[in-house]
Steps between C-alpha positions, in 0.01 A plus 500: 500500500634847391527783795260696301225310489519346879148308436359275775199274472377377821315211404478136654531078353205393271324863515393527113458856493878564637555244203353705232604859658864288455451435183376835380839660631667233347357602117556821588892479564506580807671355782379434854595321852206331607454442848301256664319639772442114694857594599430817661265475757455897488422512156291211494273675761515847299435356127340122512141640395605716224816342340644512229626872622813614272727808679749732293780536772244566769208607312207315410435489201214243442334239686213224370313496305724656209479407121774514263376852385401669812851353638665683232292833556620464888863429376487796283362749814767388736789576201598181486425473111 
């Protein structure tokens, strides 16, 4: 992952929309760490309910339910594309 883009989707094992919002940064180029909030007690508490949730150093950017096009449209507004 480049310093630049610093993306982080929090996002857990077998959750199919972390799969797809995956997927959709994938086709998109970008690169991201994702994080697996079953190993973080803190931020499975914060974010079970509403993951996938993707950050921008330590801004959220978008959280479920996101399709490839409104993904984009929040990529775009957080100057990440």
């Amino acid at each position: 992952m480049t310093t630049a883009t610093r993306l982080r989707l929090l996002s857990r094992p077998g959750c199919h929309l972390c799969e797809e919002m995956a997927s959709a940064l994938q086709e998109l180029g970008l690169a991201f760490e994702a994080v697996n909030i079953e190993e973080n007690p803190v931020l499975a508490s914060e974010y079970a309910s509403v993951i996938p949730v993707l950050f921008h150093k330590d801004t959220e950017v978008a959280r479920a339910p996101q399709s490839p096009r409104t993904l984009k449209r929040a990529l775009r507004r957080a100057g990440v594309i």
